[in-house]
C-alpha positions in Angstrom: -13.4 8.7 -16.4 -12.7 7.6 -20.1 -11.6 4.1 -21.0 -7.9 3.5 -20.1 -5.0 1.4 -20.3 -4.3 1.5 -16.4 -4.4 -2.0 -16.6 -1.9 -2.8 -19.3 0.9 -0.7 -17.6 0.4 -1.8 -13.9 0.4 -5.4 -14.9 3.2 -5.3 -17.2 5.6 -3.5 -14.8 4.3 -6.0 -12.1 4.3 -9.2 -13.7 7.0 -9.6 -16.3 6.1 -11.8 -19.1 8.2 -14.1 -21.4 7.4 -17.7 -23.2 8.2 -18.4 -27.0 4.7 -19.6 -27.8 1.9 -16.9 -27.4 -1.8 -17.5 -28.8 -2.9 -15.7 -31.9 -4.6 -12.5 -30.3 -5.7 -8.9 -31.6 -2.6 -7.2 -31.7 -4.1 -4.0 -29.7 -4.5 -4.6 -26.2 -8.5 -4.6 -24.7 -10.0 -2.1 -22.9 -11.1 -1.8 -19.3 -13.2 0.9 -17.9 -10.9 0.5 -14.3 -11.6 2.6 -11.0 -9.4 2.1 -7.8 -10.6 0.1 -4.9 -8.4 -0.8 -1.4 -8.5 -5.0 -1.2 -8.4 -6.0 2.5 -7.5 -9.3 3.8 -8.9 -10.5 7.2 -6.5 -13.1 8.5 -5.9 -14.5 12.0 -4.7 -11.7 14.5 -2.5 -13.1 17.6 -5.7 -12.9 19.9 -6.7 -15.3 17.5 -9.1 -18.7 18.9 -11.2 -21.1 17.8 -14.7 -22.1 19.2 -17.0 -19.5 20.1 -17.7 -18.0 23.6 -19.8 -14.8 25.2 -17.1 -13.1 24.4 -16.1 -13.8 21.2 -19.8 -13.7 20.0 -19.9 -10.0 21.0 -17.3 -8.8 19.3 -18.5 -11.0 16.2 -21.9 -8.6 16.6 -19.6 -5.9 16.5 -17.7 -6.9 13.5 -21.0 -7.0 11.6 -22.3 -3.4 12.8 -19.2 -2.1 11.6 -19.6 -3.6 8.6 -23.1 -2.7 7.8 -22.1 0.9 9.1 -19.2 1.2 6.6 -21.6 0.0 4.1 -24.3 2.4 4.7 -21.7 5.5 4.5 -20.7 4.0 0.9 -17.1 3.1 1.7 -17.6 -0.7 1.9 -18.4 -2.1 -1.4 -18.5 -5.7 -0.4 -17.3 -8.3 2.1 -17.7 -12.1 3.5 -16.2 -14.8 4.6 -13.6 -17.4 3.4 -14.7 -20.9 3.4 -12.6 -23.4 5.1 -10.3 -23.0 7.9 -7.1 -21.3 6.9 -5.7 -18.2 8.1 -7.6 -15.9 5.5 -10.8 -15.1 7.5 -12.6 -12.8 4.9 -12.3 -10.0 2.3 -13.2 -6.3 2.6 -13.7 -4.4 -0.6 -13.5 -0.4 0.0 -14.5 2.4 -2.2 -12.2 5.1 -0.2 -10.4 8.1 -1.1 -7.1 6.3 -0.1 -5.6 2.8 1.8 -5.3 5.6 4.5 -9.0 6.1 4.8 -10.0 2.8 4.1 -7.5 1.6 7.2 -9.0 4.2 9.7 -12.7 3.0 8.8 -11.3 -0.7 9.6 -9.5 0.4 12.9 -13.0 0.9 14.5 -13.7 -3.0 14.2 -14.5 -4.7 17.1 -12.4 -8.0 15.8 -9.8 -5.8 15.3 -9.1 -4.1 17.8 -9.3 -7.2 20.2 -6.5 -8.6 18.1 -9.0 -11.5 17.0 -8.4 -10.1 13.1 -5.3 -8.0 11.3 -6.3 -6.4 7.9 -3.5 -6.1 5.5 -5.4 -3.5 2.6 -3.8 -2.7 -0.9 -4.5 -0.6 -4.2 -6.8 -3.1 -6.1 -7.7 -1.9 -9.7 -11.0 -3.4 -11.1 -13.8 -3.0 -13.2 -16.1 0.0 -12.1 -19.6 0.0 -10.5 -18.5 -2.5 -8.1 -21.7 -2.4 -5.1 -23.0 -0.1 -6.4 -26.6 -0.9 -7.2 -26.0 -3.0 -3.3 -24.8 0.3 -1.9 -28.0 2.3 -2.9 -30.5 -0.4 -1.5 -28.8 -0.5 1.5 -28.7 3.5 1.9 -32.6 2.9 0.7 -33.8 -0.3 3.1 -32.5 -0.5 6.2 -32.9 -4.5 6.0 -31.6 -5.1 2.4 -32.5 -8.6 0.9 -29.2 -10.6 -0.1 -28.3 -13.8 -1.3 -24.6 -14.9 -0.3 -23.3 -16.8 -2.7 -19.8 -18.6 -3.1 -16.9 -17.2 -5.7 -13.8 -18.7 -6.2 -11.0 -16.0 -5.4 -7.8 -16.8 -7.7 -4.5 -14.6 -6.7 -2.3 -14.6 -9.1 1.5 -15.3 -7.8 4.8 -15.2 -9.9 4.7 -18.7 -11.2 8.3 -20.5 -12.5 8.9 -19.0 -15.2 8.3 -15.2 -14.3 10.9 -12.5 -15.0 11.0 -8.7 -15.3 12.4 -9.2 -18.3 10.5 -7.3 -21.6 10.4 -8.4 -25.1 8.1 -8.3 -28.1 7.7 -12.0 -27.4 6.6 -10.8 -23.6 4.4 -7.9 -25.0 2.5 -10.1 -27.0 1.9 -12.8 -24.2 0.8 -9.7 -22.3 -1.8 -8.5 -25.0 -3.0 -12.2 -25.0 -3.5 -12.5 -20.8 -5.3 -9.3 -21.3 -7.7 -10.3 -24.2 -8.3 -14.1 -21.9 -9.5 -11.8 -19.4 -11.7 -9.6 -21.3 -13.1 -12.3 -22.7 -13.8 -13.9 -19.7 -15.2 -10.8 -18.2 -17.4 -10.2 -21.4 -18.9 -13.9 -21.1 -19.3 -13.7 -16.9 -16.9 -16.2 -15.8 -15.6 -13.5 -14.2 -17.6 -10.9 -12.4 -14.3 -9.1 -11.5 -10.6 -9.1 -12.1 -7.6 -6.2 -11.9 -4.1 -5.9 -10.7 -3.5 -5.5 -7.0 -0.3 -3.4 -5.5 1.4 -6.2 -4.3 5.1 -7.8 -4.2 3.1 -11.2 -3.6 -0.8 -11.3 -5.1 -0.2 -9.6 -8.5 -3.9 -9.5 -9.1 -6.5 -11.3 -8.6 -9.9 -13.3 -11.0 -13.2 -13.2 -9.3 -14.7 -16.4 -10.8 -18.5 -17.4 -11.3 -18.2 -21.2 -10.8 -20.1 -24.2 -9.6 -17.3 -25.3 -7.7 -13.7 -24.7 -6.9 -12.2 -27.4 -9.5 -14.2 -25.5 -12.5 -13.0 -22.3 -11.0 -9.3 -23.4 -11.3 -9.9 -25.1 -15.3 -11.3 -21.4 -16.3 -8.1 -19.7 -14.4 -5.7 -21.5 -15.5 -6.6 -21.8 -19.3 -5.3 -17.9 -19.4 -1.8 -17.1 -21.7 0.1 -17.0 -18.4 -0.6 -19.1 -16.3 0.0 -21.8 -19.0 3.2 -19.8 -20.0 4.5 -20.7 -16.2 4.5 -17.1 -15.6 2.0 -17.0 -13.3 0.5 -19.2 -10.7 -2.7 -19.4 -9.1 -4.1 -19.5 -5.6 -7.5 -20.7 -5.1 -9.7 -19.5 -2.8 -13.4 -19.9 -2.2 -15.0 -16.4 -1.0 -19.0 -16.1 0.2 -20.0 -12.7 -1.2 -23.4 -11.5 -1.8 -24.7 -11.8 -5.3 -26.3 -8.5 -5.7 -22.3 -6.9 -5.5 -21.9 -7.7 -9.1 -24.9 -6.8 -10.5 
């Protein structure tokens, strides 16, 4: 797949952009080299309990076979757990054909299907080559070295000031988010970042960080978040290393 502009037209339909100061940016818009990926969110199911018991330690076991099995067939790209103790669990990252596919490999989990877990999955565009070099050691080495490591997971809501509303003001704004993220990407403060299909995370940065409050300073130096047009939502994410390499 050539370079494309996926990127530009998801987010601009999604987001809506408008603020009277814009940074001086390239006028052209950046590239990405995007591929499709399904983004699933493990929160709480309504079998849902704390502490651990027999019971719940099995189906934890079976929650990580699955995983490793959907890893080994090449469909799960990455995963972990959320720190903290909120109602976001953990992140699956598939490599499927479609949400469809990526739903019926998550149906088999254990955690799942006792109700302990829910998965709500959507579209997630990103840069490409995401597990991959993870993917082929595991399909290699049936006891793959790792290192889990923690990233700081910022979703990006509609902030105050968002509207659907387009302008050349609004396009440039746009070009200048776009360029902050490049940039960022280019310089690994961000090992990942792309639009989700969402009415409520727009898209979402996958920032390199020594901690959570550096994180947020890199996130919300972008265009539009300082424009008020988009907020963000902080999260920190243990993922193994060797995903984004």
């Amino acid at each position: 797949m050539k370079y494309i502009f996926v990127w530009i037209m998801i987010i601009a339909t999604a987001y809506g952009f408008g603020q009277d100061r814009v940074p001086q940016v390239p006028m052209d818009p950046p590239k990405f080299d995007l591929d499709q990926y399904q983004f699933g969110m493990l929160e709480r199911g309504p079998k849902w309990t704390p502490g651990t018991t027999p019971e719940t330690q099995k189906i934890q076991e079976g929650h990580m076979a699955n995983m490793k099995r959907m890893a080994e067939v090449g469909k799960l790209v990455a995963a972990g757990p959320m720190a903290g103790n909120g109602d976001l669990r953990g992140i699956f990252v598939f490599k499927a054909s479609s949400l469809k596919e990526a739903e019926s490999l998550a149906a088999q989990d254990p955690a799942i299907l006792a109700g302990r877990l829910k998965l709500r999955l959507m579209n997630w565009w990103a840069p490409k080559g995401i597990g991959v070099r993870l993917l082929a050691e595991i399909k290699s080495n049936p006891n793959p070295k790792y290192t889990m490591a923690p990233y700081y997971l910022a979703f990006l809501k509609k902030g105050p000031d968002w509207t659907a509303t387009s302008s050349p003001e609004t396009q440039r704004l746009q070009t200048a988010h776009l360029w902050d993220i490049r940039r960022k990407l280019d310089a690994g403060n961000y090992v990942s970042a792309g639009p989700l299909e969402s009415d409520v995370q727009l898209g979402i940065f996958v920032i390199a960080a020594e901690s959570v409050e550096q994180a947020m300073t890199i996130a919300q130096s972008d265009p539009a978040v300082k424009a008020g047009r988009l907020v963000i939502e902080m999260h920190t994410w243990y993922v193994a290393r060797e995903v984004w390499q």
